[in-house]
C-alpha positions, 0 to 999 in steps of 0.5 A, spaced: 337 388 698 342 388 692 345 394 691 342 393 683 335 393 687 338 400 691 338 403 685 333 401 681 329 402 687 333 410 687 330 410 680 323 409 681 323 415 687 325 418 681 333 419 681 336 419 674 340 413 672 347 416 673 344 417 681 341 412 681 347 408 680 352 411 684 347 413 691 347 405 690 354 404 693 354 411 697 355 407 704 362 406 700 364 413 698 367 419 701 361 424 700 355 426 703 348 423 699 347 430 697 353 432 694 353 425 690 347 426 687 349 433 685 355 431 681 352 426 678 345 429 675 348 432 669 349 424 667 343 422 668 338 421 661 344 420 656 348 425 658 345 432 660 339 429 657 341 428 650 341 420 649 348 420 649 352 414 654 347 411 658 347 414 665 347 407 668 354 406 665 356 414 667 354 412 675 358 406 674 364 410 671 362 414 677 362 410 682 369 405 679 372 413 679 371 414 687 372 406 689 379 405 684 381 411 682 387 416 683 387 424 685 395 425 683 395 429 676 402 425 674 400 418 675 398 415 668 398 408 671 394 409 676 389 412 671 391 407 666 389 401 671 382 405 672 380 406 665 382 398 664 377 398 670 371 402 667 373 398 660 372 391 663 365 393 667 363 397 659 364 391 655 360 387 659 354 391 659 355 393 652 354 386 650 348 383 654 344 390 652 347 390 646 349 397 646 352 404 651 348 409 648 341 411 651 337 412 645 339 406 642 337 403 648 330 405 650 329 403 643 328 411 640 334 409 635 336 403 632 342 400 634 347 404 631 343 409 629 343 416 627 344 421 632 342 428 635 337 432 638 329 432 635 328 439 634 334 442 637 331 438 644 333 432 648 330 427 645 324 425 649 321 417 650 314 415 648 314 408 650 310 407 656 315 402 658 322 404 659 328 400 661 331 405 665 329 401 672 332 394 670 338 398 666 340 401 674 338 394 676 344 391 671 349 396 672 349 396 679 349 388 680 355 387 675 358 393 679 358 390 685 359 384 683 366 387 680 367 392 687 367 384 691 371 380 686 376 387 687 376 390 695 383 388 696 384 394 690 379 399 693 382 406 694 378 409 700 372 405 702 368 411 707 
C-alpha cells in the first residue's frame, strides 16, 4: 500500500485532507498519531474551513517541515532550502490540478475565482462526489516520491 492509498485511505475513515496526508507518513515523524492529527486539523477543509490552500498541500508542507526542516530561529538557509522544497512539491501539483486552492478545486468557484465565505460561513460543497480522496491520494504519492528521491536530506526520521 502506498503511502497516497494510507491517506486516501485516512480520508474516507474521515480524517480531513491536511491529516490525512500527514498521518500517512506518520512512521517517519517524532510524534505520536494523536498529536499529529492534532496540529494538523486546523489545515484541513481549506484552511480552518474556509476553502482556502488545499489541505492536501497543507499536509504535505507539514510533513516536508517535520521530514526537512530546522528548529534554529537564526538559520535562513536552512528555512530557505525547505520553502525551496515545499516550492518544488506545490508547483507540481498546481500544475496536474490545475490549482492550490480548495474552492477552486472542488469546483465551488472557477478557477481563479472570487473568494470568501457564503454568508460569513465556510463555504459547504454541494456535489455528491468530492475530490478530496483522490487529492490525499496525489499529494501523498508525489510526497513520497520526493521524500525517496531525497532520504539522504532528511533531518530526523522516527
Amino acid at each position: 500500500m502506498t503511502r497516497g492509498d494510507k491517506a486516501k485511505k485516512f480520508f474516507l475513515q474521515g480524517y480531513n485532507s491536511a491529516q490525512s496526508v500527514v498521518l500517512a507518513f506518520s512512521d517517519m515523524i517524532d510524534a505520536d498519531t494523536k498529536t499529529l492529527a492534532m496540529l494538523s486539523q486546523p489545515f484541513g477543509v481549506g484552511t480552518r474551513g474556509l476553502k482556502e490552500n488545499c489541505g492536501a498541500v497543507s499536509g504535505m508542507w507539514i510533513v516536508m517541515g517535520a521530514l526537512f526542516g530546522g528548529s534554529e530561529p537564526h538559520n535562513p538557509k536552512k528555512r530557505n532550502e525547505l520553502y525551496a522544497r515545499m516550492n518544488t512539491l506545490s508547483l507540481k501539483f498546481e500544475q496536474d490540478n490545475k490549482s492550490l486552492i480548495c474552492r477552486e478545486l472542488v469546483g465551488l468557484t472557477p478557477i481563479g475565482g472570487p473568494k470568501g465565505l457564503i454568508g460569513g460561513k465556510p463555504i459547504q460543497a454541494k456535489e455528491k462526489k468530492r475530490p478530496c480522496p483522490d487529492l490525499c491520494k496525489y499529494a501523498a504519492d508525489i510526497l513520497e516520491e520526493y521524500v525517496n528521491a531525497h532520504k539522504n536530506d532528511i533531518v530526523y526520521v522516527a
